[in-house]
Structures are given as C-alpha cells and as structure tokens.
C-alpha positions as CSV (number, residue, x, y, z in Angstrom):
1,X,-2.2,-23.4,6.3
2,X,-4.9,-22.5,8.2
3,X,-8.6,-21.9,6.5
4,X,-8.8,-18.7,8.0
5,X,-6.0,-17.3,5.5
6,X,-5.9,-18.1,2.3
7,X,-2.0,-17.6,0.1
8,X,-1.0,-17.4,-3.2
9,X,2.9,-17.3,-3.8
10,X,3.2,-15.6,-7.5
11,X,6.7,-15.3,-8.7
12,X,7.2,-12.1,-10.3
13,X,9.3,-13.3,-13.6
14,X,6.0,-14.8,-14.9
15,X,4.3,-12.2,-14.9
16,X,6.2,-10.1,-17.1
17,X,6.7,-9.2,-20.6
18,X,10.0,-11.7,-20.9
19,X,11.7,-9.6,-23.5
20,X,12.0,-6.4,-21.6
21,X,11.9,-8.1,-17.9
22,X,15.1,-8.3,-16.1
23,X,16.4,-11.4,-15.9
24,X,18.2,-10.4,-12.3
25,X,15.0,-9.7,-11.2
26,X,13.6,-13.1,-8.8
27,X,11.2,-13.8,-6.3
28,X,7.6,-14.3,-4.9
29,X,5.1,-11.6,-4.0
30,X,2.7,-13.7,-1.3
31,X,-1.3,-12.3,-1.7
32,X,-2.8,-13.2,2.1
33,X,-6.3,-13.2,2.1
34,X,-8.2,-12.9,5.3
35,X,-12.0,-12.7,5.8
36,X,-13.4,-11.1,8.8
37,X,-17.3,-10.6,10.5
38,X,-18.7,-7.5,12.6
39,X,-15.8,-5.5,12.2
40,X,-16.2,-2.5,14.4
41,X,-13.1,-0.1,14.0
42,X,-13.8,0.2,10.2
43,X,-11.9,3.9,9.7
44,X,-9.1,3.0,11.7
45,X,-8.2,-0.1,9.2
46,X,-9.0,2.1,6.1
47,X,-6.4,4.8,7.4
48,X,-3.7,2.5,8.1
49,X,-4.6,0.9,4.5
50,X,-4.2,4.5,2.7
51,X,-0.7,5.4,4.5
52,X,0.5,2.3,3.5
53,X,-1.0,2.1,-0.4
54,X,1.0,6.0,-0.2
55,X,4.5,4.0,-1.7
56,X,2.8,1.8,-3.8
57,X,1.6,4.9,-6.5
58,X,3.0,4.4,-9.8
59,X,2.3,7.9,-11.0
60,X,2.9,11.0,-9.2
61,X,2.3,14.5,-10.7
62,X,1.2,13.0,-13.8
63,X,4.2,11.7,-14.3
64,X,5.5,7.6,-14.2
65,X,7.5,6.8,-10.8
66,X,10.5,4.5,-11.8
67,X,10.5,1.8,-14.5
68,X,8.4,-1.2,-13.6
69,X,11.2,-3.2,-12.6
70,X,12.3,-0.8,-10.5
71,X,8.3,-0.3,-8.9
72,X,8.3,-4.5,-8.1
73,X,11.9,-4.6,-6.8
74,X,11.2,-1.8,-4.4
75,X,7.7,-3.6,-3.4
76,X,7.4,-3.9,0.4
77,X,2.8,-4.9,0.6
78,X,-0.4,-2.9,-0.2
79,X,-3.6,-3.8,1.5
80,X,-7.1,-3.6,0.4
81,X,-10.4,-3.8,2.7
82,X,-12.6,-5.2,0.2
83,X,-16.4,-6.0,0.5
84,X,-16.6,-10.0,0.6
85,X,-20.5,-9.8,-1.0
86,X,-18.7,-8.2,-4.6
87,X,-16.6,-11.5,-4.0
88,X,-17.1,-14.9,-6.0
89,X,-13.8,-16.6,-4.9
90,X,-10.1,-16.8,-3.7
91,X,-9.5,-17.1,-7.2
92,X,-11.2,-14.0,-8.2
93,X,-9.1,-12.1,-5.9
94,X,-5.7,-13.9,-6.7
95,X,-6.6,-13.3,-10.4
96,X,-7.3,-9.5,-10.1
97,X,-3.8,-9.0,-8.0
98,X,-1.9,-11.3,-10.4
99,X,-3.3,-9.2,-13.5
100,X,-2.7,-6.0,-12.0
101,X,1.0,-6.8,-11.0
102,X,1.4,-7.8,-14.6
103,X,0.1,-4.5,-16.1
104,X,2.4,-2.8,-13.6
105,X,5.2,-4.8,-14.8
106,X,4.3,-4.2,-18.8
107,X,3.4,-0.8,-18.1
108,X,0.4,-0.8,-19.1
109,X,-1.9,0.3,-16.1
110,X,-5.0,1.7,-15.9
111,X,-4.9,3.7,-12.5
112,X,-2.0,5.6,-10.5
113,X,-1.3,2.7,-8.2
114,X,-1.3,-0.7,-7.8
115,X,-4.3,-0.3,-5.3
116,X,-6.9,0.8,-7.5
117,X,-5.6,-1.1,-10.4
118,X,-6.2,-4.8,-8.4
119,X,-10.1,-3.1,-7.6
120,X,-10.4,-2.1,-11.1
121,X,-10.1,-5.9,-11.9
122,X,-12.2,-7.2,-9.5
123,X,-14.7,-4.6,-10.3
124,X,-17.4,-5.5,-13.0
125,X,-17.2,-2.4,-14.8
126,X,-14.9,-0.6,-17.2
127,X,-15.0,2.8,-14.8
128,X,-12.6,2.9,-12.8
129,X,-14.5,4.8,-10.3
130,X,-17.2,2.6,-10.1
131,X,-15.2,-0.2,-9.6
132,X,-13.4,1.3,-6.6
133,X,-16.9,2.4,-5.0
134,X,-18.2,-1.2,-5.7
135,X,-15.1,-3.2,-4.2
136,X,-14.0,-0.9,-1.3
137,X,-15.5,-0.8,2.0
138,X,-17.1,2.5,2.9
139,X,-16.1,4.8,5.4
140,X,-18.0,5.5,8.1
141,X,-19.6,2.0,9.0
142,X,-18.8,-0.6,11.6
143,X,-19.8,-4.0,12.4
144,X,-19.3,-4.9,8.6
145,X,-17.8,-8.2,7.2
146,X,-14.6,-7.3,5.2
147,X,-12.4,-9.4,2.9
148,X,-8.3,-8.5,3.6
149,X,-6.1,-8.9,1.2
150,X,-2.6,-8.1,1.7
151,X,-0.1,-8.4,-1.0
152,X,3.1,-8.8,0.9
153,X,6.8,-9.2,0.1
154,X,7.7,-10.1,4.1
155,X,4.4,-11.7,6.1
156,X,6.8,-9.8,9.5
157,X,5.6,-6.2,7.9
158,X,1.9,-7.3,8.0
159,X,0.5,-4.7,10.7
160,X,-3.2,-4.1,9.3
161,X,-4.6,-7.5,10.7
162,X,-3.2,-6.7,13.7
163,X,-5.5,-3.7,13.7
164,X,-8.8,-5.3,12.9
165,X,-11.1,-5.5,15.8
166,X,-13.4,-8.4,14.9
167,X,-13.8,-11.7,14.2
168,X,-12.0,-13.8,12.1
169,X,-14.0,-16.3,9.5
170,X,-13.5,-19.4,7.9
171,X,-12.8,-18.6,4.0
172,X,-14.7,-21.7,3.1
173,X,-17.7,-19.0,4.4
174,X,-17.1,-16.6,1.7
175,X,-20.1,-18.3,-0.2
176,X,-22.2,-17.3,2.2
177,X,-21.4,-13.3,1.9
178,X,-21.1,-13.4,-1.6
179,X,-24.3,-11.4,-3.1
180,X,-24.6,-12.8,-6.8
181,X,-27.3,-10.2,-7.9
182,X,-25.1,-7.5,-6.9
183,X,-22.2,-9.1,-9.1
184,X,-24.5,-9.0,-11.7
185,X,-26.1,-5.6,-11.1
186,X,-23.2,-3.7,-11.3
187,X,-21.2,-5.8,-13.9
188,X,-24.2,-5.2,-17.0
C-alpha cells in the first residue's frame, strides 16, 4: 500500500446491531483516503461528489428509504472532499465513517444521508450544519489542499480521483495541514 492512500477494510456484520442484522448479509466496505495539495478544479470534484452522494440518501420526502440492510446491501461508494486542516488523523476519518455506517445500519441517524452523517462525526459540534460547513471544502476556491475519502464497495467504480487536478501528498503530511486551534475553536 502506498502512503499516498491510506485503506481501511470494515466488514459490515460488526457494525451492526447483531440481533436485528441479517445474518446473510457479508462483506467489506473499503474507506480510501487520499490527500491532495493546490487543487485547482475544486467545483468540478464537488459536482461529481454530489451526483454520486444522490443514491446514498437514506431519507427522501421525509420519509425512510429501505431498511438498513437493504441501504448497505445496495451500497455502491460515497465521496467526501474534506478540508485536511479540521483533520487530526486517518483514524479520525475511519472512526467517523465506521460510526456513521453503524447508525445507518441501527437506524439511528442523525442526517438524510450517509454523507452528511460521516461529517457530522468528524465535526466538533452537535449542529449538524455547522459541522458540514466546518468539514466540507467550499465552493468556489482553487488551489486548495483537500482530504478524499471514498468509501467504496468496488476500488473499479472510483472515478472522483480521476478528476482531481492536483497533486497528490504523502498522508504521513497530514500533520502538517492539520490546524489544531481551529479543531479547538469550533469544537467548544
């Protein structure tokens, strides 16, 4: 594995609430995670990142889409362009994504999709919109570092990196964007 990518293969069953998980249900979702410098076509990335996020929505019209089993069977990725400064650690991402899968699989989820539910855990703050304005990179702006992270059932159907028109970093620099006073700002 090279250190410019970063994996984390979660199987799904542990996840779960084992008394009401189906026991039929197996496999891995992989989390990629990808940190890139001075990346210049900014809205094109966050564009592709929305379409895709589109099937990932757990509730549509106010009203729950599927049981959860049926929402992680039927799970193909869902992306996220996040800023690396809000960013302590791999483990910080893989945590959020493995805590929002598990509220998706309990039913028990804060936000319509599983998008906004893995930035509400990363997020330092119990709004929900905060959290996303903290977390997401903003439209608008190029020449940014950004923090990918795909959550992916099949590495063929990752497109989005193909998109990204910048440089690729070493992970082990992640340190080095990560802005500690602006964890702590937004998180008291």
């Amino acid at each position: 594995m090279s250190k410019e990518l970063f994996v984390a293969k979660v199987p799904i069953g542990l996840l779960g609430d084992f008394e009401s998980l189906d026991p039929n249900q197996t496999g891995s979702i992989d989390i990629h995670i990808q940190l890139y410098r001075k990346v210049s076509n900014v809205e094109v990335i966050l564009e592709r990142i929305v379409e895709i996020n589109k099937d990932n929505e757990l509730v549509a019209n106010g009203f729950t889409v599927g049981t959860s089993n049926e929402r992680i069977s039927k799970f193909k990725r869902c992306y996220l362009a996040i800023k690396p400064e809000m960013v302590v650690s791999t483990d910080h991402v893989t945590h959020s994504v493995c805590r929002a899968i598990a509220n998706v699989l309990n039913d028990k989820t804060v936000t319509g999709n599983l998008s906004t539910e893995i930035l509400y855990f990363l997020g330092g703050s119990t709004s929900v919109t905060s959290c996303i304005e903290q977390m997401s990179i903003p439209k608008g702006q190029n020449s940014l570092p950004l923090l990918l992270v795909g959550i992916i059932s099949n590495l063929a159907q990752d497109d989005v990196s193909n998109l990204i028109d910048g440089e690729l970093d070493d992970l082990e620099n992640l340190p080095k964007y990560t802005d500690v006073d602006a964890i702590i700002k937004v998180s008291v």
